[in-house]
C-alpha positions as CSV (number, residue, x, y, z in Angstrom):
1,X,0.0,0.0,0.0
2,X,1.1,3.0,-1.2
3,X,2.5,5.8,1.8
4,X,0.8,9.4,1.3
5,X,2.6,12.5,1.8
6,X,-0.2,14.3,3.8
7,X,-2.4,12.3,6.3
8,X,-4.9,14.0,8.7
9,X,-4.6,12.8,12.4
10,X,-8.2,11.5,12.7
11,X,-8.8,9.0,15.6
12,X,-11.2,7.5,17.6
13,X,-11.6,10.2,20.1
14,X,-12.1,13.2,17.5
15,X,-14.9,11.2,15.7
16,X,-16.7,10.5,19.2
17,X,-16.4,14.4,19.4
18,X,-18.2,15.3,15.9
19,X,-20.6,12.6,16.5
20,X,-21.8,13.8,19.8
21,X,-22.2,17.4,18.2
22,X,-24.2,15.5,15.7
23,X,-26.3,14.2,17.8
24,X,-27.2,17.1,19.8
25,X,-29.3,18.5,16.6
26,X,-27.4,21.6,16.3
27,X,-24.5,21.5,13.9
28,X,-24.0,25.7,13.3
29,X,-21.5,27.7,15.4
30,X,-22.6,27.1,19.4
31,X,-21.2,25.9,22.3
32,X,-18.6,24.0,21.1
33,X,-17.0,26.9,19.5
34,X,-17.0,28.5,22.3
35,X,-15.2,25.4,24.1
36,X,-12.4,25.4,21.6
37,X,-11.5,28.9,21.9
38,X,-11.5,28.4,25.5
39,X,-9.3,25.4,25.2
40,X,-7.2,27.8,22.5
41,X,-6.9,30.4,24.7
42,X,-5.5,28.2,27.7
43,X,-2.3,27.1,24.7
44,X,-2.3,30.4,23.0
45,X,-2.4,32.9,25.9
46,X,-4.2,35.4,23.6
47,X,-6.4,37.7,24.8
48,X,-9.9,37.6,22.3
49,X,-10.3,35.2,19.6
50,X,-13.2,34.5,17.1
51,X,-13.8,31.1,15.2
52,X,-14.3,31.0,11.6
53,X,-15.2,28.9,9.0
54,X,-11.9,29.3,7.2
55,X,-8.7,31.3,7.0
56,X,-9.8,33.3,4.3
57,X,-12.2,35.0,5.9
58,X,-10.1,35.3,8.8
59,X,-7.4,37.4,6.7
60,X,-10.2,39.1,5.3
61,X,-11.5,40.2,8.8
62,X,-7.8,41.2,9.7
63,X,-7.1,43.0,6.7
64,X,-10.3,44.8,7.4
65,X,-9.4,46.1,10.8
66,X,-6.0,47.5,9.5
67,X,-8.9,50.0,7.7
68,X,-6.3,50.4,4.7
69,X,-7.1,52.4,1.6
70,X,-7.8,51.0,-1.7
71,X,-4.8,50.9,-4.1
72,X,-2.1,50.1,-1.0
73,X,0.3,47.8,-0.8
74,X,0.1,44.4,1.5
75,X,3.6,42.5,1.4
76,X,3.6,38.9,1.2
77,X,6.1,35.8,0.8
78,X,6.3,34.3,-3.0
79,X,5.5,31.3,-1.2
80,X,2.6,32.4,0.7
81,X,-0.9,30.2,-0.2
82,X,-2.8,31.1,-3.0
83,X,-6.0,32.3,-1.6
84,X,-3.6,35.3,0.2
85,X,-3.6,36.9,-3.7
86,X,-7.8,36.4,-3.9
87,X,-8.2,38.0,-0.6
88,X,-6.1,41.0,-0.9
89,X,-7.3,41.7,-4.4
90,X,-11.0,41.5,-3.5
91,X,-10.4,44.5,-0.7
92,X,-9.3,46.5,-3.2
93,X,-5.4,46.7,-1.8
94,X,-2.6,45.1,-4.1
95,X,0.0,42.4,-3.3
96,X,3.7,42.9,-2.9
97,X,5.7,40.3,-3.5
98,X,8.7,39.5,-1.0
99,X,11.1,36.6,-1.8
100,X,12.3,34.8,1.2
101,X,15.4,33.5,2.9
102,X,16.9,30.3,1.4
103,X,17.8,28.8,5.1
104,X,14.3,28.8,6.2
105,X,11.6,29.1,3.2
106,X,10.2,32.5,4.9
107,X,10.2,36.6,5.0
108,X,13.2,38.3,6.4
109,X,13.8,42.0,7.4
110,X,16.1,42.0,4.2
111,X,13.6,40.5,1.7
112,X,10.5,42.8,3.1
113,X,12.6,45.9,3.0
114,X,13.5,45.0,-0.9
115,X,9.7,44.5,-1.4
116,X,8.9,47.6,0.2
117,X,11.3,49.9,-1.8
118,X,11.2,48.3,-5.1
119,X,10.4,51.1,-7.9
120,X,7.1,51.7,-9.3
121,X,5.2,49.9,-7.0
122,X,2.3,50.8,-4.3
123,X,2.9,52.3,-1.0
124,X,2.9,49.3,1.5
125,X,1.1,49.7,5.1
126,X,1.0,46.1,6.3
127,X,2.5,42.1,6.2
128,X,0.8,39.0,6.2
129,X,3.3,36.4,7.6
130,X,3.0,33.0,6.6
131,X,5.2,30.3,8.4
132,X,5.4,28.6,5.4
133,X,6.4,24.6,6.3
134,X,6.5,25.2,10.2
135,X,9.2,27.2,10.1
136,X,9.0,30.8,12.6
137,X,10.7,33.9,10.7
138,X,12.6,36.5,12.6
139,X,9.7,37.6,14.4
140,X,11.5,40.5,16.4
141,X,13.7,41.7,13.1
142,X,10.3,41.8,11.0
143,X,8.5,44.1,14.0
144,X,10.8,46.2,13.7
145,X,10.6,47.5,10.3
146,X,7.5,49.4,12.4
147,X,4.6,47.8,9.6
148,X,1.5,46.2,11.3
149,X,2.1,42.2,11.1
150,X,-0.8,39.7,10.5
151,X,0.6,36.5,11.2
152,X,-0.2,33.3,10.0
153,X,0.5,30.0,12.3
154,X,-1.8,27.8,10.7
155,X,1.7,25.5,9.9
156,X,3.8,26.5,12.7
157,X,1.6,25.7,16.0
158,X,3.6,24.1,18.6
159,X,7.3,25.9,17.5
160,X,6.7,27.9,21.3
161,X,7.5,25.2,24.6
162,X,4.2,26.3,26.3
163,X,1.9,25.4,23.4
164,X,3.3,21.7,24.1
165,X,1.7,21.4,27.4
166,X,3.4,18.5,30.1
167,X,1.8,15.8,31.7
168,X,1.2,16.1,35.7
169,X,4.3,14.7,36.6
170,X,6.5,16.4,34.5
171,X,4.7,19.5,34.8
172,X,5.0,19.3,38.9
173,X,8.9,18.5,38.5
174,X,9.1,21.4,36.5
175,X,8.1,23.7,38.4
176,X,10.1,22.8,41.1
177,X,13.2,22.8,38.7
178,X,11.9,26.5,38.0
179,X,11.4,27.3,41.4
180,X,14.6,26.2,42.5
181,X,16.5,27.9,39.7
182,X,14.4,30.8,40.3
183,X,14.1,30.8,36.3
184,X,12.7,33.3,34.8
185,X,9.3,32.6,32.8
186,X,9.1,32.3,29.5
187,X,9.2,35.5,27.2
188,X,5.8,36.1,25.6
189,X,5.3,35.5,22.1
190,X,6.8,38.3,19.9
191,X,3.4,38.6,17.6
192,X,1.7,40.9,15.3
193,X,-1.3,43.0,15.2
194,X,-3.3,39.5,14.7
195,X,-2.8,36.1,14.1
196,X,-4.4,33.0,12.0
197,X,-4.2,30.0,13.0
198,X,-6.4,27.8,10.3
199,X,-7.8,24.3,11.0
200,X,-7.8,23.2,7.5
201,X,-6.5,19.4,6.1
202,X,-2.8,20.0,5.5
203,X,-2.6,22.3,9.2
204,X,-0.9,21.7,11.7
205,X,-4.0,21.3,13.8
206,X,-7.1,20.3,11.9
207,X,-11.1,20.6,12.1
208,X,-11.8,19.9,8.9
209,X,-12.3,23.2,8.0
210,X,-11.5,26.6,9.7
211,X,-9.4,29.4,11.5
212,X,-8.9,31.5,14.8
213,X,-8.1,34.6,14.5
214,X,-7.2,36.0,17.7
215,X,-5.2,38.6,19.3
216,X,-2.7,38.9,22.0
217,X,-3.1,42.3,23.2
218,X,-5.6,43.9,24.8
219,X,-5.7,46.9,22.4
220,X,-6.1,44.7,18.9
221,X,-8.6,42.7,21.2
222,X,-11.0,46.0,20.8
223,X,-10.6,45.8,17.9
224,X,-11.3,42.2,16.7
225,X,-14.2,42.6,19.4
226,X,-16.1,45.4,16.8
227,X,-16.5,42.0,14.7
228,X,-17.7,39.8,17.7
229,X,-21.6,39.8,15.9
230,X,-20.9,38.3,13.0
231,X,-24.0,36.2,11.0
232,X,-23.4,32.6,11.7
233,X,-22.3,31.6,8.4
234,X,-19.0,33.4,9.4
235,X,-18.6,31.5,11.8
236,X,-17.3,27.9,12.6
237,X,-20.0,24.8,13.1
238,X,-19.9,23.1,16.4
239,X,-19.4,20.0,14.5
240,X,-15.4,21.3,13.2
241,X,-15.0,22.8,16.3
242,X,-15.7,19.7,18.6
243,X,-12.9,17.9,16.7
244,X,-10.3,20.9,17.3
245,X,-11.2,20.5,20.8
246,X,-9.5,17.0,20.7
247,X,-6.9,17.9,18.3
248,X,-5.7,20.5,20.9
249,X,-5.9,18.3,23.7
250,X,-4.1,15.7,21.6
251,X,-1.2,18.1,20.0
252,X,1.2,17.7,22.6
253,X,1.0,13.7,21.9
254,X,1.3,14.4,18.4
255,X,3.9,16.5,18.2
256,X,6.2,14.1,20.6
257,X,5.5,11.5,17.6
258,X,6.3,14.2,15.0
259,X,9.8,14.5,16.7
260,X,10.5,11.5,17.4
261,X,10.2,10.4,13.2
262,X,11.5,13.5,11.9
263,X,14.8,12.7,14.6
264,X,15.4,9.0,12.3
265,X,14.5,11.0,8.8
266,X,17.0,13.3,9.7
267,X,20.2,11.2,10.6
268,X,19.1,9.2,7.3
269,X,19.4,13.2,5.2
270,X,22.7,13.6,6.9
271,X,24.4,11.0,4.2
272,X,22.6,12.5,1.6
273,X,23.8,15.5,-0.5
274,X,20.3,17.1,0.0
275,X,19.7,20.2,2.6
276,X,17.0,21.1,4.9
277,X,15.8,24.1,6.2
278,X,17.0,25.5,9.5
279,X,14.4,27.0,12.4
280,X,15.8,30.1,14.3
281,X,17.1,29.3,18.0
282,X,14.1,31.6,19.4
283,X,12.0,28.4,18.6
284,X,12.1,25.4,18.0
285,X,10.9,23.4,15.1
286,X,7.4,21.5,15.6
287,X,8.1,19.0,12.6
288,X,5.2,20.4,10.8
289,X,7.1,18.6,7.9
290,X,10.0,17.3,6.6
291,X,10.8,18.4,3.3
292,X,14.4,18.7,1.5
293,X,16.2,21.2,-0.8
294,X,17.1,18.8,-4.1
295,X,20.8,18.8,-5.4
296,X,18.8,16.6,-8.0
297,X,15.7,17.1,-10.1
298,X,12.3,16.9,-8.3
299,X,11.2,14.8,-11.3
300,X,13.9,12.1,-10.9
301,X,13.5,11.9,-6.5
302,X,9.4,11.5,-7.5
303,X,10.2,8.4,-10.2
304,X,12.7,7.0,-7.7
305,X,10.0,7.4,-4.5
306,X,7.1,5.7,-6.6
307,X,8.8,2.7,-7.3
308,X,9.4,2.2,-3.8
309,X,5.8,2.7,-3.1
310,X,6.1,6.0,-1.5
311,X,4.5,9.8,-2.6
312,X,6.8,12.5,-2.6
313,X,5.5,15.7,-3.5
314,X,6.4,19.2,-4.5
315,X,6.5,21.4,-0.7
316,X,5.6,24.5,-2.6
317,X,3.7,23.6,-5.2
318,X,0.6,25.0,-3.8
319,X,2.0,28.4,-3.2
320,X,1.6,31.2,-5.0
321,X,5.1,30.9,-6.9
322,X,4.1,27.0,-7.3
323,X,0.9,28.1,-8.6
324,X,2.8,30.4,-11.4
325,X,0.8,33.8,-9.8
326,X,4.3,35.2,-9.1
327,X,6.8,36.7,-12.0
328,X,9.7,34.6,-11.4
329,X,12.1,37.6,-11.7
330,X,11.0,39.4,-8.7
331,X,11.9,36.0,-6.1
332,X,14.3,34.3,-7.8
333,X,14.7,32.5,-4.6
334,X,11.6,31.4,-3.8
335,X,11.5,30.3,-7.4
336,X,14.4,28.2,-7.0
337,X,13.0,26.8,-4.0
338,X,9.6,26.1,-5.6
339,X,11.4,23.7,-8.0
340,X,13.6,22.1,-5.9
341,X,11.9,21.3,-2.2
342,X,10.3,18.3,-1.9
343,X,8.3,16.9,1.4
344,X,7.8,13.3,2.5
345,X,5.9,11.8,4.7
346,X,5.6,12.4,8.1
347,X,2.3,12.1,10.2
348,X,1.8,10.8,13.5
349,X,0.0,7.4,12.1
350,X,2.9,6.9,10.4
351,X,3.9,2.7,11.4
352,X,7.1,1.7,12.5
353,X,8.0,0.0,9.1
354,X,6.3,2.7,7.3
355,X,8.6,5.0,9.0
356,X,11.4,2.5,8.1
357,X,10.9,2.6,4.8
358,X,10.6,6.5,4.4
359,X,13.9,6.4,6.3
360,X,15.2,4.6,4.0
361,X,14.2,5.8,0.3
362,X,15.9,9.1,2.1
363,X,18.8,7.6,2.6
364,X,19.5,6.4,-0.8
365,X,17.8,8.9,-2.4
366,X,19.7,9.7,-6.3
């Protein structure tokens, strides 16, 4: 049986948890919305958060409370996804294109300021930040270019140590470690105005369908609040929400098992002349993925993978440089990457000799 690239983690206790909001004869945003972005709020510290039925309308909404005027600029990676181009078109504002850092797939200060300044094009006022692959940019270095910063963490959930809660025992020893080291608490998030965190197939965390949009401080909370009366069919049925519920209770779980395969996929890449991405020391990596930068052609690693009964796919090819919507001259490095990044699989219900097996078309890869 043939190993997919992508495989929602779907078990027994998040189907108990859509059926039960099934049952209950009310499938529209309710109380189980509600639950999840209490449950959110408890991993994400944020301060006010709404529930959505997908992240496009959740940029939409952010984009909305930035109250920019038509014809400005909104600077975005090459490699951002390809509703990002819909969105900002349909407000009237116009997409600048930023190319990103070859280490790590995203943004940097350099590559916004380049986008910003090029000739000709509109004036800029804001950034939408995807973390494209898991990966966190230089969060502090992109704040402080001074432009509001929608973020998007729909790949990257888990990169921060608290979102990774402990069980009781290690929690309790923790503490005490903390308390006898006197250690200082963990620095807050560095975010942006507002963040997305979307609860679609391929995220991180997944509902089947979806998005918070929250906000960490108090002062972008007033603002998010003004769209607290939304009609329902803004908002996200009980039904997706009742299996985020689980998949945040279960994330910590699942991204123990993410580790531990991406650890044996990586020791097989080592003897390999392929390169992967590196995730700044401010956070660590949550093995949203595990994708390498080719020295060989994406076409030949694809024909090599099939006969060994495994999918390897394109990482980017659902981006907006994948998708051709960006001219190639303007990102020449997120082009290059677009051709030459590929992902394998790597999902918590991955089998030991599944696992194996991936581990080992890596390490004989051509």
């Amino acid at each position: 049986m043939k190993i997919e690239v992508y495989s929602p983690t779907i078990r027994r206790k998040e189907m108990d948890a859509v059926l039960t909001a099934l049952v209950e004869d009310k499938i529209g945003p309710g109380e189980h919305a509600q639950h999840l972005v209490q449950i959110a709020k408890e991993r994400l510290q944020f301060d006010y958060s709404l529930a959505l039925r997908s992240p496009a309308i959740a940029l939409f909404l952010a984009l909305r409370t930035l109250n920019l005027e038509q014809g400005q600029g909104v600077i975005i990676s090459a490699l951002s996804p390809r509703y990002y181009k819909q969105v900002i078109e349909d407000l009237g504002l116009v997409p600048v294109y930023a190319d990103v850092m070859p280490s790590s797939a995203s943004m940097g200060p350099e590559t916004i300021e380049a986008a910003r300044s090029r000739p000709g094009g509109p004036v800029a006022r804001c950034i939408v930040l995807h973390h494209t692959l898991g990966y966190v940019p230089d969060m502090a270095g992109i704040l402080g270019l001074g432009l509001p910063v929608i973020e998007d963490r729909s790949q990257s959930y888990g990169a921060l140590s608290a979102e990774r809660p402990l069980g009781p025992a290690a929690a309790e020893a923790a503490a005490a470690e903390a308390a006898a080291t006197q250690a200082p608490p963990e620095p807050p998030y560095p975010s942006g105005a507002l963040t997305i965190l979307g609860l679609e197939e391929k995220d991180l965390l997944t509902a089947g369908g979806g998005a918070l949009l929250y906000a960490m401080s108090r002062r972008d909370a007033g603002v998010l609040r003004n769209y607290a009366e939304l009609p329902p069919e803004y908002g996200l049925p009980d039904m997706n929400a009742a299996m985020a519920v689980v998949q945040f209770r279960e994330a910590s779980r699942n991204l123990e098992k993410r580790r531990e395969i991406a650890k044996l996929y990586a020791q097989a890449s080592l003897r390999t002349r392929h390169k992967r991405f590196v995730q700044n020391d401010t956070f660590e990596y949550n093995n949203y993925a595990f994708s390498l930068v080719l020295e060989t052609g994406m076409k030949d690693v694809k024909a090599y993978a099939k006969r060994k009964d495994i999918a390897v796919e394109s990482a980017l090819e659902d981006s907006l440089m994948g998708a051709g919507q960006v001219p190639t001259e303007l990102c020449p490095e997120s082009y290059s990457l677009s051709l030459r990044t590929a992902l394998f699989p790597l999902y918590p219900r991955l089998s030991g000799p599944d696992i194996e097996k991936v581990s080992k078309l890596i390490l004989t890869l051509p």
